[in-house]
C-alpha positions in Angstrom: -20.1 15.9 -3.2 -23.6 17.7 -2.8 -21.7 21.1 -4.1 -20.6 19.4 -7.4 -23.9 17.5 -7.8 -25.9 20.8 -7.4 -23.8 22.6 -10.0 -23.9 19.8 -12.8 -27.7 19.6 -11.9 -28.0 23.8 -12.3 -26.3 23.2 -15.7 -28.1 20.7 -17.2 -31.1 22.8 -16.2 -30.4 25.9 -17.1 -29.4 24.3 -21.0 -32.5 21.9 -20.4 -32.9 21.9 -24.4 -29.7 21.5 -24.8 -28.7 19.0 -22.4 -31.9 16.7 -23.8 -30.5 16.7 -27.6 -26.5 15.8 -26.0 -28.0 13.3 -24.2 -29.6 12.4 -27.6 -26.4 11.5 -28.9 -25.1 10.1 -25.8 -27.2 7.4 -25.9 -27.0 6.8 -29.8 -23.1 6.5 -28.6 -23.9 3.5 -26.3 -26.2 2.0 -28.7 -23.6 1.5 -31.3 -20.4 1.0 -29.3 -21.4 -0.7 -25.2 -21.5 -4.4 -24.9 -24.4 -6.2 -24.4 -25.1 -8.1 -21.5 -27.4 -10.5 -20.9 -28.4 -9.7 -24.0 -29.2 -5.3 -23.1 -27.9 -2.6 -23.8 -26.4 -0.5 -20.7 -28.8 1.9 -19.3 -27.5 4.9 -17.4 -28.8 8.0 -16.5 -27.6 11.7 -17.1 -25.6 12.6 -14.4 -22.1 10.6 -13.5 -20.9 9.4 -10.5 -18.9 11.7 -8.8 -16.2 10.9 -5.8 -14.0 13.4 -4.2 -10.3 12.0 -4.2 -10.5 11.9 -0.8 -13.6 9.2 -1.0 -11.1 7.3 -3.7 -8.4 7.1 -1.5 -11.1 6.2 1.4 -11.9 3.5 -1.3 -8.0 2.3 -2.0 -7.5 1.9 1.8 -10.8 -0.4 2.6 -9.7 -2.3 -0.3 -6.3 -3.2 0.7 -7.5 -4.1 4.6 -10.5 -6.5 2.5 -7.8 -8.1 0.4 -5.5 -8.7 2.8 -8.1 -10.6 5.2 -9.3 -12.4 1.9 -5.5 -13.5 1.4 -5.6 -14.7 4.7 -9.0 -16.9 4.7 -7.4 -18.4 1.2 -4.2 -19.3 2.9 -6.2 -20.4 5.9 -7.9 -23.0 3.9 -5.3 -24.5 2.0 -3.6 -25.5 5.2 -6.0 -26.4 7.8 -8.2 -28.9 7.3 -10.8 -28.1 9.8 -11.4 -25.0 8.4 -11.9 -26.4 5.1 -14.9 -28.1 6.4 -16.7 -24.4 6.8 -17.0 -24.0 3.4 -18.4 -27.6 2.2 -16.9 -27.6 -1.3 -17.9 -30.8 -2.8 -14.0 -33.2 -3.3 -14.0 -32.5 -7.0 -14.0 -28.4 -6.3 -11.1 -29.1 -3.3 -8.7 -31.1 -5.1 -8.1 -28.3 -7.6 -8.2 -26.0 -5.0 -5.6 -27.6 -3.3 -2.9 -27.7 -6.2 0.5 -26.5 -5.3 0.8 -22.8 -6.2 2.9 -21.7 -9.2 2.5 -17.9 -8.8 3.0 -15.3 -6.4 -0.4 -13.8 -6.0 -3.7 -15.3 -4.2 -6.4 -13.4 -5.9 -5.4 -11.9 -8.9 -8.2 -9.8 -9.8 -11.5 -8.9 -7.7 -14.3 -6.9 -8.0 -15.4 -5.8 -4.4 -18.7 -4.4 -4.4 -19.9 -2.1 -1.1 -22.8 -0.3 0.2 -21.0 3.6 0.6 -22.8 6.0 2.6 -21.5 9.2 1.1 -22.4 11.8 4.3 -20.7 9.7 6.5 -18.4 7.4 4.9 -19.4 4.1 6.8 -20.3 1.2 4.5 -20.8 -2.3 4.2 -19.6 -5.3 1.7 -22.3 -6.5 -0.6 -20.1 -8.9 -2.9 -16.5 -10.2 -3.8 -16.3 -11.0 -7.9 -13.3 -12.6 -8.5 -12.1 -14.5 -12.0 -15.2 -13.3 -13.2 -15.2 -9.7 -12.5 -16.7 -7.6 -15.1 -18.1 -4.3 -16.7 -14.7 -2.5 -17.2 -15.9 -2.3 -20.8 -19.0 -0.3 -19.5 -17.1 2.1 -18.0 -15.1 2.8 -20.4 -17.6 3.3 -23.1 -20.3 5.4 -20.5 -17.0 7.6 -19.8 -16.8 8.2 -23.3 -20.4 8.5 -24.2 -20.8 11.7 -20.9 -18.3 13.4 -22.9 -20.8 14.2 -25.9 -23.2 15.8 -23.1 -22.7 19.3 -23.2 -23.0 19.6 -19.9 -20.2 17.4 -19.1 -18.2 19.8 -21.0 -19.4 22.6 -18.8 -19.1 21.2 -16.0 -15.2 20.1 -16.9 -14.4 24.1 -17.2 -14.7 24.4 -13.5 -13.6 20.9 -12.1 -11.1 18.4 -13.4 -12.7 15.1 -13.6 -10.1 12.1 -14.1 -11.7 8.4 -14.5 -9.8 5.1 -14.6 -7.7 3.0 -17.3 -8.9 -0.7 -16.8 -7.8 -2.6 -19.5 -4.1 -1.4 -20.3 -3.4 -2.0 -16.2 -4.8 -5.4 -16.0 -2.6 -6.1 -18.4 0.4 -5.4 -17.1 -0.9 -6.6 -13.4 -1.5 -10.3 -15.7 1.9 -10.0 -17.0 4.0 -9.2 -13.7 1.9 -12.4 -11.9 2.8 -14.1 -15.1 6.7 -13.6 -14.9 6.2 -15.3 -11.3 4.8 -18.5 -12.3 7.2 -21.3 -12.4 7.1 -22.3 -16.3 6.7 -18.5 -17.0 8.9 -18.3 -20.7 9.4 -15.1 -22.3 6.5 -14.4 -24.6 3.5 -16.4 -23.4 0.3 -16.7 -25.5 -2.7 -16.0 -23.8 -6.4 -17.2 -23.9 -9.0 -15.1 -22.1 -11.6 -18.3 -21.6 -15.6 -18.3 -21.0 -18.7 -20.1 -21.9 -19.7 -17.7 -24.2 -22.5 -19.6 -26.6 -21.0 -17.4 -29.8 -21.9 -14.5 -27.8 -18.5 -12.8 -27.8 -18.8 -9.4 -25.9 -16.8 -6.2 -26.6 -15.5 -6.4 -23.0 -13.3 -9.6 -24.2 -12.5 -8.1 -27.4 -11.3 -4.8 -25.3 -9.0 -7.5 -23.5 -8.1 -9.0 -26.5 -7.1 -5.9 -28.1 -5.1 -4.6 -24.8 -2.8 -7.4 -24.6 -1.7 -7.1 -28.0 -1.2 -3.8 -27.6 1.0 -4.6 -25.4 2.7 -6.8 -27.8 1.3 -10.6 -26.2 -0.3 -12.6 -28.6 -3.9 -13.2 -27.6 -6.5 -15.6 -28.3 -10.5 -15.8 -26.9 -11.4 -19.2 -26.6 -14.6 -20.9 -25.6 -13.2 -22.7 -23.0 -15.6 -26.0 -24.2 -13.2 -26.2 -27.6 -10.0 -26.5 -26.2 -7.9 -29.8 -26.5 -4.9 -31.3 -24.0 -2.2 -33.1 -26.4 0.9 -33.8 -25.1 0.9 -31.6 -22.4 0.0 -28.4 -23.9 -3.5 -26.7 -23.6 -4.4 -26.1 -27.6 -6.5 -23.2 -29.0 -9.4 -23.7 -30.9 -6.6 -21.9 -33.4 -4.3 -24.6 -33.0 -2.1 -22.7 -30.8 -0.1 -24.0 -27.6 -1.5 -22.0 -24.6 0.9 -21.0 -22.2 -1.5 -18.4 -19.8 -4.9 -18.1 -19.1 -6.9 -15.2 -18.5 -10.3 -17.1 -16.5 -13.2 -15.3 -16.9 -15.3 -18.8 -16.2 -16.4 -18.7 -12.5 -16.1 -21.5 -11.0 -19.7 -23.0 -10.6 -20.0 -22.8 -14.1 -16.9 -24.9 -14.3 -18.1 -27.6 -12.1 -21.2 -27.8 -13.8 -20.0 -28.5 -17.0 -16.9 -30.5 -15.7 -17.3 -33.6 -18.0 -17.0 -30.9 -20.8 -13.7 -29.0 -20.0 -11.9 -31.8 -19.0 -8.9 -30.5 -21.3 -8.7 -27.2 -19.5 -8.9 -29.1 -16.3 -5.9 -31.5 -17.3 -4.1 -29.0 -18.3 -4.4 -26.7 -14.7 -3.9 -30.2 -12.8 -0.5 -31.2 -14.3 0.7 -27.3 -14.1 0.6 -27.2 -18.4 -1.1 -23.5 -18.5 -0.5 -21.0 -16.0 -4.8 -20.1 -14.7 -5.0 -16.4 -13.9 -6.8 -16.5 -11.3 -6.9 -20.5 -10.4 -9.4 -21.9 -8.5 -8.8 -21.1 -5.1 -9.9 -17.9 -6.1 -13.5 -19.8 -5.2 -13.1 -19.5 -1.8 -13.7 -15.7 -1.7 -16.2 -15.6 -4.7 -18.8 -17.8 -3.0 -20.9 -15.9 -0.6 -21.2 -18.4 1.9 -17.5 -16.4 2.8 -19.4 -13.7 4.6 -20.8 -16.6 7.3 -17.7 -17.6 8.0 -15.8 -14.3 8.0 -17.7 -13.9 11.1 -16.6 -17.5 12.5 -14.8 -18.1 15.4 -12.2 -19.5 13.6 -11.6 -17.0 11.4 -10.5 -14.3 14.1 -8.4 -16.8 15.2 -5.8 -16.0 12.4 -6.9 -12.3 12.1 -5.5 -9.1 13.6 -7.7 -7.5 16.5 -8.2 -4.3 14.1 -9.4 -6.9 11.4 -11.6 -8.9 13.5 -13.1 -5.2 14.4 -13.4 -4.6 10.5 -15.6 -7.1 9.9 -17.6 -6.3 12.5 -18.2 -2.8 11.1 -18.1 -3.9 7.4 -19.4 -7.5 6.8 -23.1 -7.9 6.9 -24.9 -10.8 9.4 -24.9 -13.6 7.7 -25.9 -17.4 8.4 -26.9 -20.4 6.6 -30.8 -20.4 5.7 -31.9 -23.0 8.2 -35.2 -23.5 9.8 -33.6 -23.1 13.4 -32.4 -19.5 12.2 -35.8 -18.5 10.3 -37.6 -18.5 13.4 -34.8 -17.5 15.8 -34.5 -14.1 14.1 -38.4 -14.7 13.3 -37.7 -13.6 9.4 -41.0 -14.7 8.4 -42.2 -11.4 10.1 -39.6 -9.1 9.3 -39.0 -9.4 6.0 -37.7 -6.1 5.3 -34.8 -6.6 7.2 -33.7 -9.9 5.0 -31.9 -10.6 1.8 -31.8 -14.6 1.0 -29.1 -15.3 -1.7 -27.8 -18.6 -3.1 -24.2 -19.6 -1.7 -23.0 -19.6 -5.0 -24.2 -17.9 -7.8 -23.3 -14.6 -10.1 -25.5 -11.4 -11.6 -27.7 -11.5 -8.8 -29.6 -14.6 -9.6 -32.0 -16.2 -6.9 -31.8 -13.3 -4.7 -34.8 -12.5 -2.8 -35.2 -9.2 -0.5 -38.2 -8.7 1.7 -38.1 -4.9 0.9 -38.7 -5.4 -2.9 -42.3 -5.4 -2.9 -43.0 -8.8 -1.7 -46.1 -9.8 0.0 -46.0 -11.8 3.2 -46.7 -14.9 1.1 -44.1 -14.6 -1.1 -41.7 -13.8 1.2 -42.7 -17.1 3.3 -42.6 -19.0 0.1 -39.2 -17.9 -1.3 -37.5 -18.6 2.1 -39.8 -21.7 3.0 -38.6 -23.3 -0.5 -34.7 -22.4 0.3 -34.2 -23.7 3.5 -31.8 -26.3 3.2 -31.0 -25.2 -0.4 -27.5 -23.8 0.0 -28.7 -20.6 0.5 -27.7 -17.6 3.0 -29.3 -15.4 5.5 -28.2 -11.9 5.6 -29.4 -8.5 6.7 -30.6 -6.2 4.6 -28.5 -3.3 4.0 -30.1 0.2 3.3 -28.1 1.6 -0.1 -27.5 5.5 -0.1 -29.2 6.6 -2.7 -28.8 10.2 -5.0 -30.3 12.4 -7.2 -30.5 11.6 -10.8 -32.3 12.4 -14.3 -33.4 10.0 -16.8 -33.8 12.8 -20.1 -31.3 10.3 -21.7 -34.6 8.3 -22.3 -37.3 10.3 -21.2 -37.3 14.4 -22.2 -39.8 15.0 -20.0 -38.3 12.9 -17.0 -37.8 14.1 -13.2 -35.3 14.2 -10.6 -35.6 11.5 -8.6 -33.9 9.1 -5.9 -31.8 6.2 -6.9 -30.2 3.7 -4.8 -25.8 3.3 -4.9 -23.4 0.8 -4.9 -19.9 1.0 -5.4 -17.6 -1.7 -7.0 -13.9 -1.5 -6.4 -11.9 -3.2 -8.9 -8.7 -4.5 -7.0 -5.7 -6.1 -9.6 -2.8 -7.9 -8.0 -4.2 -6.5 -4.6 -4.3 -2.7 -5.5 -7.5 -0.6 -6.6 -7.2 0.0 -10.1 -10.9 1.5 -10.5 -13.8 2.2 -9.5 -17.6 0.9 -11.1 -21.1 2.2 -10.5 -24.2 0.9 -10.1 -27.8 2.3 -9.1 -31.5 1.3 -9.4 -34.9 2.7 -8.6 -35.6 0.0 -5.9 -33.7 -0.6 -2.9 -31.9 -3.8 -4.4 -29.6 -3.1 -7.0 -29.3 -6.1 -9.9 -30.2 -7.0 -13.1 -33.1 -9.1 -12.1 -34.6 -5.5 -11.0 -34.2 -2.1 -12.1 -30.1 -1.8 -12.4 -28.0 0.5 -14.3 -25.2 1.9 -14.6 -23.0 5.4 -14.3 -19.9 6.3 -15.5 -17.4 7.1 -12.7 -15.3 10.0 -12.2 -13.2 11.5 -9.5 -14.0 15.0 -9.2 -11.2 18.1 -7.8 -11.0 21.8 -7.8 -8.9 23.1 -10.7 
């Protein structure tokens, strides 16, 4: 990659003028047209991520060894009680887990995010998104805001550069799980659910769009309005739901429980088919990568999987006072990340290497232990060269940390997502922001 980074850093400098004014309207692009979220604007940075096709394919076949561990754990759970007891999911959370099945897929969409070290290809997990899995929409729109940069069109005289369709294949990915499901009839209508407040993001109106497209009706519901009459899940439209496209994760779920009880009733007694249902939980919550590395666990693996996660799945361990001073983290901070168990967009995560004095280090992880919250090693990002002149005209090259999401729908990567940051954690609580991906060859 160093070769095609070089040259699309020689032609933004040699057309420094320009590459500022394209860059101009690049970002006048993302203003109008990229969703908020959280309430900002994307930020990105002049220069795309590039992979090789051979790092995609690198990417498609870690994927597929993840998902089909993840497919096992899921399984795994639903049959053996001991190994339920791992995960600690409060009765409420396990009885819908532990519906019957009415589809033929365990995880039906995933975002799975890893640490890639480009020079020499190792890497380790840093998160598995599932119902909840996001962004498509900012790649999409940061793909087509590169291709106002002049030198993006430069640099697309020499190489071919191909990026990823996420919307149109999700859709058809939905629709073949659909036409598994045991009340599946022939043209379903489809909510795409959240808590959205009245904040209704482009991503779900992308979604929206896509499946009727595609010629499904399509509704986006907050998932507090729905009603359960006569066993059918109504639209705030009045419409009878027949599919669900869940982009509520789970915790948010059981925190409002009392107030979805509709949507609830309606998953219970098998009225609405839940894309993905809730045993989708059991790989979201991070407390997964403590107990991929259980005893238990490698018990139903393969030898060559038990090896993977060796390799690939960070050290992890409840945060307890027996393991804060057995790995004594209150004096090696920078080797420590402390995350909730449960949680999304990086909230509550605390990493020694971010700056933190010794006394707010020993405070954060004094005032977790107990908490439902993990211990896990710090994992170094690779970081790359990038230029910020899409804000700043006078900016400089500098080093920004990676990481890589894989977007995996029905169990196949469909695309790939990019994140970096000028600090060695990468979230929005910090310095995030985001790159639109393309796969670079020779023409």
């Amino acid at each position: 990659m160093q070769n095609t980074e070089e040259f699309y850093k020689k032609l933004t400098d040699e057309s420094l003028d320009k590459s500022i004014a394209s860059a101009k309207i690049q970002q006048e692009y993302i203003k109008k047209y990229t969703a908020r979220y959280h309430g900002y604007y994307v930020h990105t940075l002049y220069i795309p991520k590039m992979f090789t096709e051979e790092m995609a394919e690198f990417f498609s076949k870690a994927a597929d060894t993840m998902y089909g561990i993840l497919e096992k754990v899921i399984r795994e759970y639903k049959t053996n009680a001991e190994y339920r007891k791992l995960f600690g999911f409060e009765k409420r959370l396990e009885k819908l887990i532990l519906r019957p099945d009415h589809y033929k897929c365990e995880l039906p969409i995933a975002r799975i995010d890893i640490f890639f070290n480009e020079d020499d290809f190792t890497f380790k997990f840093c998160e598995f998104n599932a119902d909840g899995s996001s962004a498509m929409n900012e790649d999409k729109e940061l793909n087509q805001a590169i291709r106002l940069t002049s030198t993006y069109n430069e640099f697309t005289k020499k190489y071919n550069a191909r990026t990823f369709e996420l919307f149109n294949s999700w859709v058809k990915t939905f629709m073949d799980i659909y036409q598994t499901y045991d009340k599946a009839v022939e043209t379903p209508y489809v909510a795409i659910t959240d808590f959205f407040g009245g904040d209704i993001s482009r991503e779900f109106t992308a979604f929206k769009s896509a499946f009727e497209e595609n010629g499904i009706e399509c509704e986006i519901c907050e998932i507090t309005d729905l009603r359960y009459n006569n066993g059918k899940l109504i639209s705030p439209n009045g419409r009878h739901i027949n599919a669900v496209y869940r982009r509520a994760v789970t915790c948010d779920i059981m925190r409002n429980y009392n107030k979805v009880q509709p949507f609830i009733k309606a998953a219970e007694n098998n009225d609405v088919c839940l894309i993905g249902d809730f045993k989708t939980q059991i790989i979201h919550n991070k407390i997964v990568f403590k107990i991929l590395h259980d005893n238990m666990t490698a018990a139903f693996l393969t030898p060559d999987e038990v090896q993977f996660i060796k390799e690939h799945i960070p050290y992890t361990v409840s945060l307890t006072k027996d393991q804060v001073e057995k790995h004594d983290v209150l004096r090696t901070k920078n080797k420590w990340v402390i995350k909730p168990e449960d949680s999304y967009a990086s909230k509550g995560v605390y990493a020694g290497v971010e700056n933190m004095t010794d006394e707010e280090w020993t405070q954060a992880v004094n005032n977790n232990i107990g908490n439902h919250y993990l211990l896990q090693e710090y994992c170094e990002p690779y970081s790359s060269w990038n230029i910020d002149i899409t804000h700043d005209e006078n900016a400089q090259y500098k080093k920004y940390s990676n990481i890589t999401g894989i977007y995996v729908y029905g169990g196949k990567m469909a695309g790939l997502y990019s994140r970096i940051a000028k600090n060695s954690i990468i979230s929005t609580q910090y310095s995030e922001m985001s790159l639109p991906t393309i796969i670079v060859s020779e023409k």
